[in-house]
C-alpha positions as CSV (number, residue, x, y, z in Angstrom):
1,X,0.0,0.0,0.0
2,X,1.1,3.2,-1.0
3,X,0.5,6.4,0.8
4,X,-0.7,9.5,-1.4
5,X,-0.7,11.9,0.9
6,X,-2.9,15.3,0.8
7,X,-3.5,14.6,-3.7
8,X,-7.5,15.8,-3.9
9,X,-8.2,14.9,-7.3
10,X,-10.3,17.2,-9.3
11,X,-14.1,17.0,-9.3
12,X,-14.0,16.3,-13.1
13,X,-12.2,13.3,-12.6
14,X,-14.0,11.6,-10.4
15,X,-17.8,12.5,-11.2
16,X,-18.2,13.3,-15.0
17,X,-21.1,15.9,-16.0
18,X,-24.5,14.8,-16.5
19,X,-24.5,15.4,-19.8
20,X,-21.5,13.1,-20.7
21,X,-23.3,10.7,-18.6
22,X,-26.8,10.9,-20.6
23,X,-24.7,10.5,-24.1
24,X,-22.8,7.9,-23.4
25,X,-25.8,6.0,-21.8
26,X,-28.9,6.8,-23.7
27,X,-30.8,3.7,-23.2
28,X,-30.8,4.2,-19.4
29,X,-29.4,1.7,-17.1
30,X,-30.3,-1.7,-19.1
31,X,-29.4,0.0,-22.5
32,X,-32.8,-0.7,-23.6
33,X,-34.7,2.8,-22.8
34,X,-37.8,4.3,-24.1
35,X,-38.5,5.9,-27.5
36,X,-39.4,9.7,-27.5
37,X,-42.7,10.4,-26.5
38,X,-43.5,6.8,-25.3
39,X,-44.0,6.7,-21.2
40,X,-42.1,4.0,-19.2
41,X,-45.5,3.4,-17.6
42,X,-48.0,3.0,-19.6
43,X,-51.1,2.1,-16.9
44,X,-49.6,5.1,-14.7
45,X,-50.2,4.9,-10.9
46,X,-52.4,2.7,-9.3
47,X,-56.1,3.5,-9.4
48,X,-57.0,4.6,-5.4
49,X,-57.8,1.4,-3.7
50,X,-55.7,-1.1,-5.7
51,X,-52.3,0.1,-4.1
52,X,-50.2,-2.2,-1.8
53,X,-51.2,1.1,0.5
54,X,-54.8,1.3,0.3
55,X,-55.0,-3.0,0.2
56,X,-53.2,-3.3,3.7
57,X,-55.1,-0.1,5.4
58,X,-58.4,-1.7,3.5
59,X,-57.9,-4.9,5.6
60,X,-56.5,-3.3,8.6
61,X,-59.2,-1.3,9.6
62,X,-61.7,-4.0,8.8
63,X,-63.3,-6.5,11.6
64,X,-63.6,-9.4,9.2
65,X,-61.6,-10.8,6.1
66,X,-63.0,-13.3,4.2
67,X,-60.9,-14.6,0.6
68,X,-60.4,-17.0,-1.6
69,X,-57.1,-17.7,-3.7
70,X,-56.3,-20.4,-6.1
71,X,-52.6,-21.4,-5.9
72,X,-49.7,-21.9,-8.9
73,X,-50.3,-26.0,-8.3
74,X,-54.6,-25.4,-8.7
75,X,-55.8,-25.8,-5.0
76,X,-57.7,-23.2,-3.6
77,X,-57.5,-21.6,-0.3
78,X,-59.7,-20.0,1.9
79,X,-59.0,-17.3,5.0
80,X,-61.9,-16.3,7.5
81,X,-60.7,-14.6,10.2
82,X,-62.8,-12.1,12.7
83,X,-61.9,-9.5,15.0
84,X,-63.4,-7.7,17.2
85,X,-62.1,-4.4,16.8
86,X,-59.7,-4.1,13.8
87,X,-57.0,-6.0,12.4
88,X,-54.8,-3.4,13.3
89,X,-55.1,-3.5,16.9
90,X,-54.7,-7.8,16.6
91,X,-51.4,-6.4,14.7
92,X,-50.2,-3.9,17.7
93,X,-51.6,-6.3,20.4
94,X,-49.3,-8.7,18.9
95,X,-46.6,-6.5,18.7
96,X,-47.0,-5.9,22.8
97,X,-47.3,-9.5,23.2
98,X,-43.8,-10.9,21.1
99,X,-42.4,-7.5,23.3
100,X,-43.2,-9.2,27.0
101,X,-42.2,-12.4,25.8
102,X,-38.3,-10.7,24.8
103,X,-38.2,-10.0,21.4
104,X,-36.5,-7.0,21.4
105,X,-37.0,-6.1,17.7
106,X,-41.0,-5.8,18.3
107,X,-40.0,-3.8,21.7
108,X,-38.0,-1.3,19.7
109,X,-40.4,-1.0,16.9
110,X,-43.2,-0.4,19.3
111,X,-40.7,2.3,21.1
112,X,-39.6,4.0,18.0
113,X,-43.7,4.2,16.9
114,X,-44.5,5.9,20.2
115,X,-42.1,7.8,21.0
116,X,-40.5,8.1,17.3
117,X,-36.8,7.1,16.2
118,X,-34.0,8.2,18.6
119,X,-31.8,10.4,16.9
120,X,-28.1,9.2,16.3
121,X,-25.3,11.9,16.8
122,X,-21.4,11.1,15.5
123,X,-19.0,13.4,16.3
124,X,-16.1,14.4,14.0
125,X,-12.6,14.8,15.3
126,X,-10.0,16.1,13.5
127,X,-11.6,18.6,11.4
128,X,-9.1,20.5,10.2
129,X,-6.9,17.3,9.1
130,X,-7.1,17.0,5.4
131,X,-8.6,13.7,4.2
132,X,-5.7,11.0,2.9
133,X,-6.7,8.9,0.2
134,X,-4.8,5.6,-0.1
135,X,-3.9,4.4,-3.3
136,X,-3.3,0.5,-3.8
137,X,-1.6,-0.8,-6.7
138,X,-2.2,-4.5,-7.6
């Protein structure tokens, strides 16, 4: 390993401008792209009620879900399940429950729901150090 010492390359070199970016990759990532004029999603968003969003708050404010689903192999499945408030409190009463039994996971996400996400400091020494970038030839 080879020490470089306070060399800060120039911006140029290390992020190139958008623009030679966009001409040397015109198809997007995969290359493939979108003709002009044609959008890359054709059905546009969701209709309200048929996103993942509006499905899972659907169902977790109901009392009572009753389905039917037919499987890859052909069988068909049925779920019937009752509550007597909501499915979201079953969801947060079992979230207290796994949290008195020890998982800590469902204590913190309870915590962090509550009383929201502690905030995480980092302190920086050295400030006026320049940064050392080490170069490895291989």
């Amino acid at each position: 390993m080879e020490e470089a010492g306070q060399y800060r390359p120039h911006r140029s070199t290390i992020m190139p401008s958008v623009d030679k970016q966009h001409k040397n990759n015109e198809g997007g990532i995969t290359g493939k792209g979108w003709k002009k004029g044609v959008s890359g999603n054709p059905k546009g968003r969701p209709k309200k009620g048929e996103a993942w969003a509006d499905v899972a708050n659907d169902l977790l404010d109901s009392k009572e879900i009753d389905i039917t689903m037919k499987t890859s192999d052909g069988k068909t499945k049925r779920l019937n399940l009752g509550a007597d408030k909501s499915f979201r409190h079953a969801v947060i009463i079992g979230q207290i429950s796994a949290a008195i039994n020890g998982n800590v996971q469902a204590a913190r996400e309870l915590a962090d729901r509550t009383e929201g996400k502690a905030k995480e400091t980092r302190e920086v020494t050295n400030k006026n150090e320049p940064i050392q970038v080490m170069v490895i030839n291989d």
